[in-house]
PDB file of N, CA, C and O in Angstrom, chain B, residues numbered from 101:
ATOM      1  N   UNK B 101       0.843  -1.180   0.000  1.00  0.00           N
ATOM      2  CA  UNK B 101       0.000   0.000   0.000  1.00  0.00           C
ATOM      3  C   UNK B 101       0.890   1.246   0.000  1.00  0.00           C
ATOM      4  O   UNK B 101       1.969   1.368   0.579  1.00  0.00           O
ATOM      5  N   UNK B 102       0.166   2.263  -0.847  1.00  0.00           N
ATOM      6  CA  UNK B 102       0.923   3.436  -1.017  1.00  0.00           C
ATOM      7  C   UNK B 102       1.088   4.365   0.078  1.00  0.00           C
ATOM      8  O   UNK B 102      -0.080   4.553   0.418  1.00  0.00           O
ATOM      9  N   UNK B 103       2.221   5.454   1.267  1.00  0.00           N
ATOM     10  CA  UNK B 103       1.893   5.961   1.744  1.00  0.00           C
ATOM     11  C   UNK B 103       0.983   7.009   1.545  1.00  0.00           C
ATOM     12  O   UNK B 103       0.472   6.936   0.427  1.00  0.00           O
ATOM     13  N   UNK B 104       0.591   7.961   2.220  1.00  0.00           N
ATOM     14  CA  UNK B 104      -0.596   8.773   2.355  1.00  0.00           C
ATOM     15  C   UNK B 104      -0.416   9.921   1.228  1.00  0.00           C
ATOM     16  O   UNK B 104      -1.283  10.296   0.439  1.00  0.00           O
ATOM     17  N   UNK B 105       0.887  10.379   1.336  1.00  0.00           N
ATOM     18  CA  UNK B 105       1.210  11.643   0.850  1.00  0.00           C
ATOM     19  C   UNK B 105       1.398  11.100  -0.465  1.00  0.00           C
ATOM     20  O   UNK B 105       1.321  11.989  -1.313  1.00  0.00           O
ATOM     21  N   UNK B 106       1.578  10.162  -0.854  1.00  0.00           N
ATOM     22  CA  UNK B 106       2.190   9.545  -2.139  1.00  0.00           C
ATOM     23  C   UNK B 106       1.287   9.732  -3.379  1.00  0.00           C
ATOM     24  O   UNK B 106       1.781   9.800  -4.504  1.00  0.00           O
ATOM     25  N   UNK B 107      -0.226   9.825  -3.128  1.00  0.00           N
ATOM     26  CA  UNK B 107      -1.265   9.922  -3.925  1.00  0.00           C
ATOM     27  C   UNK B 107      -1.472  11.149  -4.381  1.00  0.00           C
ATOM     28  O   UNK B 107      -2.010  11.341  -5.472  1.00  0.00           O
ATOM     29  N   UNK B 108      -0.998  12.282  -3.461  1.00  0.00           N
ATOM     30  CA  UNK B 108      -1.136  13.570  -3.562  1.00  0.00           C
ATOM     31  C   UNK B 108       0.239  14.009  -4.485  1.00  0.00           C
ATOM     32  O   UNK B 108       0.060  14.742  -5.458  1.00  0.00           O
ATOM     33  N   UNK B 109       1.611  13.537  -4.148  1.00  0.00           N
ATOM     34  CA  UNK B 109       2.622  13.199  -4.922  1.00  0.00           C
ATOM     35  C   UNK B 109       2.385  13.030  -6.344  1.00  0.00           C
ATOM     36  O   UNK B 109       2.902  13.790  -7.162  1.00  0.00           O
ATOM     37  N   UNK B 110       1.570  11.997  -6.699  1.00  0.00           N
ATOM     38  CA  UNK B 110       1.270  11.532  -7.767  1.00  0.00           C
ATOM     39  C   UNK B 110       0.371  12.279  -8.490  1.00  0.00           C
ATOM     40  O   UNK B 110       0.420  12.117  -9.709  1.00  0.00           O
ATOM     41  N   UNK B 111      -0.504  13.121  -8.020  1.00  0.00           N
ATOM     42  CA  UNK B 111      -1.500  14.011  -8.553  1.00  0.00           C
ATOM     43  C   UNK B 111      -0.911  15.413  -9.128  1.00  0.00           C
ATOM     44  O   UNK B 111      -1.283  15.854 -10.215  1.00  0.00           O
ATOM     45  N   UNK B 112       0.082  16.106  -8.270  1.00  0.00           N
ATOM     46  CA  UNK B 112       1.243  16.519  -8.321  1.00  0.00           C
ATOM     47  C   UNK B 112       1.835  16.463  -9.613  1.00  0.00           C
ATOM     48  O   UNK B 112       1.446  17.219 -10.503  1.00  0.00           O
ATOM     49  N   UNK B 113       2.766  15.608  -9.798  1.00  0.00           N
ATOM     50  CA  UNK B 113       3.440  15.092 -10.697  1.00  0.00           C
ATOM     51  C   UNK B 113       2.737  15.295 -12.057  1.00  0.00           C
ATOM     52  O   UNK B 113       3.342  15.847 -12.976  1.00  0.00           O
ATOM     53  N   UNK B 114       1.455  14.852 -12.198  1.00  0.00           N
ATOM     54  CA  UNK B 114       0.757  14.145 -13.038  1.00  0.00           C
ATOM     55  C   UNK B 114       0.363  16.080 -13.751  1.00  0.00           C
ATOM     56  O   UNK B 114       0.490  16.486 -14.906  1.00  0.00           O
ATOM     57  N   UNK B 115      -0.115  16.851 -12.496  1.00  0.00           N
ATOM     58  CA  UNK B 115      -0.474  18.059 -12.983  1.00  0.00           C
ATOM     59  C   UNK B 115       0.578  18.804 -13.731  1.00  0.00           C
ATOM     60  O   UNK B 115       0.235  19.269 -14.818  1.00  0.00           O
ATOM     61  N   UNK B 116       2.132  19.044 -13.222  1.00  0.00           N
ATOM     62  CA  UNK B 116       3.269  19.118 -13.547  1.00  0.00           C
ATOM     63  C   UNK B 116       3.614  18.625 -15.307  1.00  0.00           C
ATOM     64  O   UNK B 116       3.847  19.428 -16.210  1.00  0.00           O
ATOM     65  N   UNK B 117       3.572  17.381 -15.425  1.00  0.00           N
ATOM     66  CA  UNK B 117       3.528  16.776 -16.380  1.00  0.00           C
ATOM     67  C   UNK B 117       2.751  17.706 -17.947  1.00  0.00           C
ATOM     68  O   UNK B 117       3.176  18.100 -19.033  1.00  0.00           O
ATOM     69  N   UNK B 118       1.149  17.710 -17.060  1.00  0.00           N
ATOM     70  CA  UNK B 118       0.458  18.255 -18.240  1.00  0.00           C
ATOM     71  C   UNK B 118       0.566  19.783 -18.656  1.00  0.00           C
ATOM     72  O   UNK B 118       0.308  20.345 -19.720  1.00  0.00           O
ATOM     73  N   UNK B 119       1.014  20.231 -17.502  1.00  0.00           N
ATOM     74  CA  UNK B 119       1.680  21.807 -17.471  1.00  0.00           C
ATOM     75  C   UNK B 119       2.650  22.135 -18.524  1.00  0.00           C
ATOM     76  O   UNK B 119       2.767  23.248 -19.036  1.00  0.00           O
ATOM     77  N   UNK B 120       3.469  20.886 -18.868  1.00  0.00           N
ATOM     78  CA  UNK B 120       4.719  20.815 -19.548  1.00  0.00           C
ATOM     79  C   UNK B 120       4.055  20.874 -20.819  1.00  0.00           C
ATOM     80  O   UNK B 120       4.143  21.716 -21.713  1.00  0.00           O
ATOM     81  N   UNK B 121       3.366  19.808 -20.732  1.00  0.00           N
ATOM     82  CA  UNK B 121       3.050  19.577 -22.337  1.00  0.00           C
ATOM     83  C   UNK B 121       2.604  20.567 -22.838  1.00  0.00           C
ATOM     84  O   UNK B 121       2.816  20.835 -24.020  1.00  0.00           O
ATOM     85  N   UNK B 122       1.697  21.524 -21.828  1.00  0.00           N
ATOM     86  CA  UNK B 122       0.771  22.167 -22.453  1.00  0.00           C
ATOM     87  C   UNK B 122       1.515  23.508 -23.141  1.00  0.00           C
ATOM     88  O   UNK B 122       1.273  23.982 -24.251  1.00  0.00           O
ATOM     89  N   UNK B 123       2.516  23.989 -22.127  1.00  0.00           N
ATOM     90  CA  UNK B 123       3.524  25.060 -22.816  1.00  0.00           C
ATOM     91  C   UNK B 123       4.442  24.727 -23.598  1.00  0.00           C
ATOM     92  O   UNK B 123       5.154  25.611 -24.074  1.00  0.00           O
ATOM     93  N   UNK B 124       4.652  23.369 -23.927  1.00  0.00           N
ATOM     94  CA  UNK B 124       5.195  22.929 -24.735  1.00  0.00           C
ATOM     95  C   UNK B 124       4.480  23.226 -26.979  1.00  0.00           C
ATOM     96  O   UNK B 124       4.895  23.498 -28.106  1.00  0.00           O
ATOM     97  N   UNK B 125       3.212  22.878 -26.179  1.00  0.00           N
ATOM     98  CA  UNK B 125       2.506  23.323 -27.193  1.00  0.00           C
ATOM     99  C   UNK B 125       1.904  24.573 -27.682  1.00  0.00           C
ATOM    100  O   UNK B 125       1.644  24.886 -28.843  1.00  0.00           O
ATOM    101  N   UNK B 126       1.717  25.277 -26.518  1.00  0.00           N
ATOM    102  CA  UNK B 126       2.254  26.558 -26.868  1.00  0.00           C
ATOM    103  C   UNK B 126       3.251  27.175 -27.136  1.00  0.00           C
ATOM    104  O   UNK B 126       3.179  28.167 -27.861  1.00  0.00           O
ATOM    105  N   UNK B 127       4.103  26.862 -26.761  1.00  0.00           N
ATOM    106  CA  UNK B 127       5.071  27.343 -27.814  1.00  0.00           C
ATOM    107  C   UNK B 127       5.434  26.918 -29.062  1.00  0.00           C
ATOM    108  O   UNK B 127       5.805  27.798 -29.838  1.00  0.00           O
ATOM    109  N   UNK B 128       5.420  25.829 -29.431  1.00  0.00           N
ATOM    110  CA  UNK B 128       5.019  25.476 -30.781  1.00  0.00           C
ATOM    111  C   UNK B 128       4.319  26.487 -31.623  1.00  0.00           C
ATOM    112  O   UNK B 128       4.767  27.268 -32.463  1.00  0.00           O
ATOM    113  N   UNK B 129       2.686  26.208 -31.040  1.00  0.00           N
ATOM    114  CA  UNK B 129       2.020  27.243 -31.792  1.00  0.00           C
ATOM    115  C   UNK B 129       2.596  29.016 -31.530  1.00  0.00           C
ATOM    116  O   UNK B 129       2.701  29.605 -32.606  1.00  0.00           O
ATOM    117  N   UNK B 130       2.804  29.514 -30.816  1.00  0.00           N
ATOM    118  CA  UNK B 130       3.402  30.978 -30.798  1.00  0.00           C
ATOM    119  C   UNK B 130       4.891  30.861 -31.928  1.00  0.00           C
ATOM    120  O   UNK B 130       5.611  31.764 -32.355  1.00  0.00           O
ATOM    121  N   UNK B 131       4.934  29.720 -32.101  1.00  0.00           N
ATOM    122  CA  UNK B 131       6.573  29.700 -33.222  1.00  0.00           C
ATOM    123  C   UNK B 131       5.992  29.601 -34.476  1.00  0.00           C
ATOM    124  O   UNK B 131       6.413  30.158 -35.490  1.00  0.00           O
ATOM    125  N   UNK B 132       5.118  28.956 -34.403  1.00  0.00           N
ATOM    126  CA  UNK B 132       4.837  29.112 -36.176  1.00  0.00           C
ATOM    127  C   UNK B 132       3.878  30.509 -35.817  1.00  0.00           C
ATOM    128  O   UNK B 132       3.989  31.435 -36.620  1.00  0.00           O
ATOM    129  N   UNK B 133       3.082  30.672 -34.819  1.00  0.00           N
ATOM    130  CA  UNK B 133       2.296  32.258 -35.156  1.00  0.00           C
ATOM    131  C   UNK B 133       3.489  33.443 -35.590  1.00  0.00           C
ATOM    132  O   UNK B 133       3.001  34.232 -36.398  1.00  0.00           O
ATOM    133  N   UNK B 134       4.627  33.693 -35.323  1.00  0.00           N
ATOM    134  CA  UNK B 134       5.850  34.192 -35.194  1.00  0.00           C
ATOM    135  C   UNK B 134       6.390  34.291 -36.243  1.00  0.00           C
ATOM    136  O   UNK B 134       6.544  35.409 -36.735  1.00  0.00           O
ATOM    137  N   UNK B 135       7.028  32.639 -37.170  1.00  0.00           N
ATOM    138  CA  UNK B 135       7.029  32.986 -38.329  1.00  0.00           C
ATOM    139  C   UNK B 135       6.023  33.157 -39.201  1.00  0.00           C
ATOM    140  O   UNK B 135       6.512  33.651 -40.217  1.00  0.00           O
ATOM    141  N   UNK B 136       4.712  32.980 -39.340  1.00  0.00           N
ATOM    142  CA  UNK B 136       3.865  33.473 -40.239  1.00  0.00           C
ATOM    143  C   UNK B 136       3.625  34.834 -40.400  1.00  0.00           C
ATOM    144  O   UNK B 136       3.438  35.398 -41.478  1.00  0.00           O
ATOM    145  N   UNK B 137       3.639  35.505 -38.950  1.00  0.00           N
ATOM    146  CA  UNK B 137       4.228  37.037 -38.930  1.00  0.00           C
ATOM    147  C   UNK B 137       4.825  37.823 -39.769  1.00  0.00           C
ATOM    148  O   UNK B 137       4.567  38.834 -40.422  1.00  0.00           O
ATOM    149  N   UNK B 138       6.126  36.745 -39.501  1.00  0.00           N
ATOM    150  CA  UNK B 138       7.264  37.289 -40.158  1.00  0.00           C
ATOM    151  C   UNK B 138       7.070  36.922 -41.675  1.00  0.00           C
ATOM    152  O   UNK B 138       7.586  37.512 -42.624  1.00  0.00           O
ATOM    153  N   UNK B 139       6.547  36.248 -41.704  1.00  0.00           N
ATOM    154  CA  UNK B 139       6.152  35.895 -43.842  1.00  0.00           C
ATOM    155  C   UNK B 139       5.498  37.207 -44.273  1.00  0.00           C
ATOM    156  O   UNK B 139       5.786  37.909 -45.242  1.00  0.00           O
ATOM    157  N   UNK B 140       4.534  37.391 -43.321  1.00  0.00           N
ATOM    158  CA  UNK B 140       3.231  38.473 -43.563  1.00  0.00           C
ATOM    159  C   UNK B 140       4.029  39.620 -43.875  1.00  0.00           C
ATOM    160  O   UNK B 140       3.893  40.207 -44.948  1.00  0.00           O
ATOM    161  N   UNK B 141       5.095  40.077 -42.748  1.00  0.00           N
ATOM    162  CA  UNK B 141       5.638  41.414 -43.049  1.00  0.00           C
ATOM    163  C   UNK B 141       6.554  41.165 -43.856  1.00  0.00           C
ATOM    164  O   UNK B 141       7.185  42.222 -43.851  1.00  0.00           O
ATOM    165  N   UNK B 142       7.128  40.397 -44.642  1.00  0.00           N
ATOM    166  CA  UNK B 142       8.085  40.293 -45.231  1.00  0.00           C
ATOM    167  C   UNK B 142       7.365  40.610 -46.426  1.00  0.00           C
ATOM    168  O   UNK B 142       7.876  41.295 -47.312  1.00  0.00           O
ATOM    169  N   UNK B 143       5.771  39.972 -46.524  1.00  0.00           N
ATOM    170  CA  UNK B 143       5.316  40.128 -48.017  1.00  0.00           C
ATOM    171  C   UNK B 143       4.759  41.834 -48.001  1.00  0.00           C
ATOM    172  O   UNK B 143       4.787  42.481 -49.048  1.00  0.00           O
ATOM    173  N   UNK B 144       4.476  42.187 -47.254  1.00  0.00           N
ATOM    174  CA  UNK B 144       3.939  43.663 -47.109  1.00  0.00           C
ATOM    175  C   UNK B 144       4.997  44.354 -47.488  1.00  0.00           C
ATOM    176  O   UNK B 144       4.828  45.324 -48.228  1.00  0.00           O
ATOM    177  N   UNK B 145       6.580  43.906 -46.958  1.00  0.00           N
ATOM    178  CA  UNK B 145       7.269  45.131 -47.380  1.00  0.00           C
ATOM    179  C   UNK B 145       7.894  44.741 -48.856  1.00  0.00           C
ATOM    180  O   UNK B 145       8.807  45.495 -49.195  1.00  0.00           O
ATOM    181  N   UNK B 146       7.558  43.681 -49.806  1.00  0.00           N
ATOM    182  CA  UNK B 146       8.018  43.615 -50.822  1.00  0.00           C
ATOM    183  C   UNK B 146       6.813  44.073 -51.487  1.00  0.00           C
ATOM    184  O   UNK B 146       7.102  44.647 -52.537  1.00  0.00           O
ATOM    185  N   UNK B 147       5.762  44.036 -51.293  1.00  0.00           N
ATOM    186  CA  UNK B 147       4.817  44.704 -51.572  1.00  0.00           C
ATOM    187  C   UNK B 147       5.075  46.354 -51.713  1.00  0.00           C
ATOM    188  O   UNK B 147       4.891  46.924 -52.788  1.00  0.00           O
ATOM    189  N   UNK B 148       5.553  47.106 -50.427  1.00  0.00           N
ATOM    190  CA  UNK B 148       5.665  48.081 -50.224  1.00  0.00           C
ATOM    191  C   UNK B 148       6.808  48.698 -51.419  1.00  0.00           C
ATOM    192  O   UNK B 148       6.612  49.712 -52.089  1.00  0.00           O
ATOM    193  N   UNK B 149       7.921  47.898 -51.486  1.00  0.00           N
ATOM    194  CA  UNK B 149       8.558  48.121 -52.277  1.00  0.00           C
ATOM    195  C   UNK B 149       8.334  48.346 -53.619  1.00  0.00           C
ATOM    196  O   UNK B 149       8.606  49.405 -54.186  1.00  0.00           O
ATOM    197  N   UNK B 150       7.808  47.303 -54.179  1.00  0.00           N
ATOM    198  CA  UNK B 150       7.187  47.530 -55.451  1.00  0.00           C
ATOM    199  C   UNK B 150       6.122  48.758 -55.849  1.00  0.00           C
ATOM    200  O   UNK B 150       5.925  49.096 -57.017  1.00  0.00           O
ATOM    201  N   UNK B 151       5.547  49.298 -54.839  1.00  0.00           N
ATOM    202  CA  UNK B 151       4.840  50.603 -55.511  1.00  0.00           C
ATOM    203  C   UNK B 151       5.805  51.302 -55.188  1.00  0.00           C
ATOM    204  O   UNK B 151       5.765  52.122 -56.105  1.00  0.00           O
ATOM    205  N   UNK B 152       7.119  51.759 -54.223  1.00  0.00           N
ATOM    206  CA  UNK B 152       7.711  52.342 -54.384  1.00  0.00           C
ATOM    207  C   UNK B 152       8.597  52.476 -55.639  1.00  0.00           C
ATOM    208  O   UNK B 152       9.061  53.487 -56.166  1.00  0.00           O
ATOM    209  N   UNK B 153       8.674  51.498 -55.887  1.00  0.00           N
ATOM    210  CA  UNK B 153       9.282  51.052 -57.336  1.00  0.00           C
ATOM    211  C   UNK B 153       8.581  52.009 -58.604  1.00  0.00           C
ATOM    212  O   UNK B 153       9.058  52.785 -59.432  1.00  0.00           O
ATOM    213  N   UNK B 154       7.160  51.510 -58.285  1.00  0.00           N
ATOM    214  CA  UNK B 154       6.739  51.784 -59.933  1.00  0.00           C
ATOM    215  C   UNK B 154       6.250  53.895 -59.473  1.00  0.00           C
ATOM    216  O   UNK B 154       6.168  54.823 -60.277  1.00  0.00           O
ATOM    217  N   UNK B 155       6.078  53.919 -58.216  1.00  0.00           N
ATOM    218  CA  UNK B 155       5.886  55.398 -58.188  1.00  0.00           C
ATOM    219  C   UNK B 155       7.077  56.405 -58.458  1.00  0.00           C
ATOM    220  O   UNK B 155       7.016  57.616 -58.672  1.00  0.00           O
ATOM    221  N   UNK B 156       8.230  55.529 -58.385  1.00  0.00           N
ATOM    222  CA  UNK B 156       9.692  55.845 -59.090  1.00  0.00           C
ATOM    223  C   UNK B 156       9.717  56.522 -60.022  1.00  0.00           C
ATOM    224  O   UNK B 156      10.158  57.658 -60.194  1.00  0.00           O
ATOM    225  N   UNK B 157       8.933  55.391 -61.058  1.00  0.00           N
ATOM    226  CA  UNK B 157       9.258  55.261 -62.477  1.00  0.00           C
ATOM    227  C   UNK B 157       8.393  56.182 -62.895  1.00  0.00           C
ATOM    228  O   UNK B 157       8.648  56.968 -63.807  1.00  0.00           O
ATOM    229  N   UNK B 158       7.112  56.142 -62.142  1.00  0.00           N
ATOM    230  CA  UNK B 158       6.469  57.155 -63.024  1.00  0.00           C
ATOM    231  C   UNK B 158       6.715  58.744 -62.622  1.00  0.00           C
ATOM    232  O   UNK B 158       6.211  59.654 -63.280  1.00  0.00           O
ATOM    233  N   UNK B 159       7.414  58.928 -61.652  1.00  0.00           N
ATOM    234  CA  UNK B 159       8.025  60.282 -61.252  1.00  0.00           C
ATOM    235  C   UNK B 159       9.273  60.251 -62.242  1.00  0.00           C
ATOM    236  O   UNK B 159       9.605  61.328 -62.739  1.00  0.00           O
ATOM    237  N   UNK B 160       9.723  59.530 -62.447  1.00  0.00           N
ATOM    238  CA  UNK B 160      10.765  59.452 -63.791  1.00  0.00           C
ATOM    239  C   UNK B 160      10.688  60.038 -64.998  1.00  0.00           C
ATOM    240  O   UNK B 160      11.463  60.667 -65.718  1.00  0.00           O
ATOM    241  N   UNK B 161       8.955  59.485 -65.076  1.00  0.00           N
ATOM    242  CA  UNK B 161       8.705  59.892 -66.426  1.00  0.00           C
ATOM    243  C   UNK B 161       8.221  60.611 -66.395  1.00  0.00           C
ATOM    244  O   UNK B 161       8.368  61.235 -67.446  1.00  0.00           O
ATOM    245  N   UNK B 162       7.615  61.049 -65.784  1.00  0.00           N
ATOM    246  CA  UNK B 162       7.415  62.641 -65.397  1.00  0.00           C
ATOM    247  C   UNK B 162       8.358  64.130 -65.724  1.00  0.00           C
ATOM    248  O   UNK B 162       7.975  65.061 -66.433  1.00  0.00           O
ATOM    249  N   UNK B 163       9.452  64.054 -65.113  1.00  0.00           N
ATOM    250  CA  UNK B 163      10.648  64.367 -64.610  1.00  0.00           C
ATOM    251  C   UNK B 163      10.556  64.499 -66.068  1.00  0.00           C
ATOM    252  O   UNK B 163      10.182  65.530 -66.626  1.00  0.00           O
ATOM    253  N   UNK B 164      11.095  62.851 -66.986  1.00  0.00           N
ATOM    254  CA  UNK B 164      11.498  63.203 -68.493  1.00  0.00           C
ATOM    255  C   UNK B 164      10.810  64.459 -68.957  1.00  0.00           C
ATOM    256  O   UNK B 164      11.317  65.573 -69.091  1.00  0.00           O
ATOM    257  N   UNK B 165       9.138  63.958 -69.256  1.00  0.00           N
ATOM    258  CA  UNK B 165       8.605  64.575 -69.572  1.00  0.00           C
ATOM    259  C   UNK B 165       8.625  66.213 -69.799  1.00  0.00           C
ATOM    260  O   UNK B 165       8.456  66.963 -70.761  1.00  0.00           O
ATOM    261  N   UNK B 166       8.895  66.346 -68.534  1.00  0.00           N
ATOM    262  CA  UNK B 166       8.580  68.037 -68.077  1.00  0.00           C
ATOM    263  C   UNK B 166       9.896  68.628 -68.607  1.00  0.00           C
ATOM    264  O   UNK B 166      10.011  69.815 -68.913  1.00  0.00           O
ATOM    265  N   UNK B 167      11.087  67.526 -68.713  1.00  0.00           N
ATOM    266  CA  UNK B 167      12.768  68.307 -69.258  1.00  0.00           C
ATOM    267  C   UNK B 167      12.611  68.431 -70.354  1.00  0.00           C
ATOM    268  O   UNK B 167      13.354  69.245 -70.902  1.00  0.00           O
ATOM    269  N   UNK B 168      11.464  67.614 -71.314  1.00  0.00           N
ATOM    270  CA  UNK B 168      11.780  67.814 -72.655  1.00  0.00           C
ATOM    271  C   UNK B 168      10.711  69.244 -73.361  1.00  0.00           C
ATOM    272  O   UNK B 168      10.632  69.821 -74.445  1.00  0.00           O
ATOM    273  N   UNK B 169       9.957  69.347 -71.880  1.00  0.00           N
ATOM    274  CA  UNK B 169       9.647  70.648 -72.182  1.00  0.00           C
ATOM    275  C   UNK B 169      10.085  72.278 -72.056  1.00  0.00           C
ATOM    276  O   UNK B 169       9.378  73.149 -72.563  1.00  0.00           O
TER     277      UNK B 169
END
């Protein structure tokens, strides 16, 4: 037979245990929430880039424009 405290020990343990897992799996999920983040802003700023890009070009041609006048 188990001593007295041993059951409470074991309940213990057992809570411990699922504690682990459970931040275990949270962090998992907060790591991929993290990099998907980081995908997101990565695509926003190539995004961002590209109208900076083409608002470039058309201030470019602009620019031409107005020199050849």
């Amino acid at each position: 037979m188990l001593p007295v405290g041993s059951t409470c020990w074991c309940k213990k343990k057992h809570q411990l245990l699922h504690n682990a897992l459970l931040n275990v799996k949270f962090k998992s999920i907060d790591a991929e929430k993290l990099y998907a983040m980081h995908q997101n802003e990565e695509e926003h700023e190539n995004e961002d880039l590209l109208i900076l890009d083409k608002k470039k070009k058309k201030f470019d041609e602009f620019k031409q424009i107005l020199d050849q006048q």
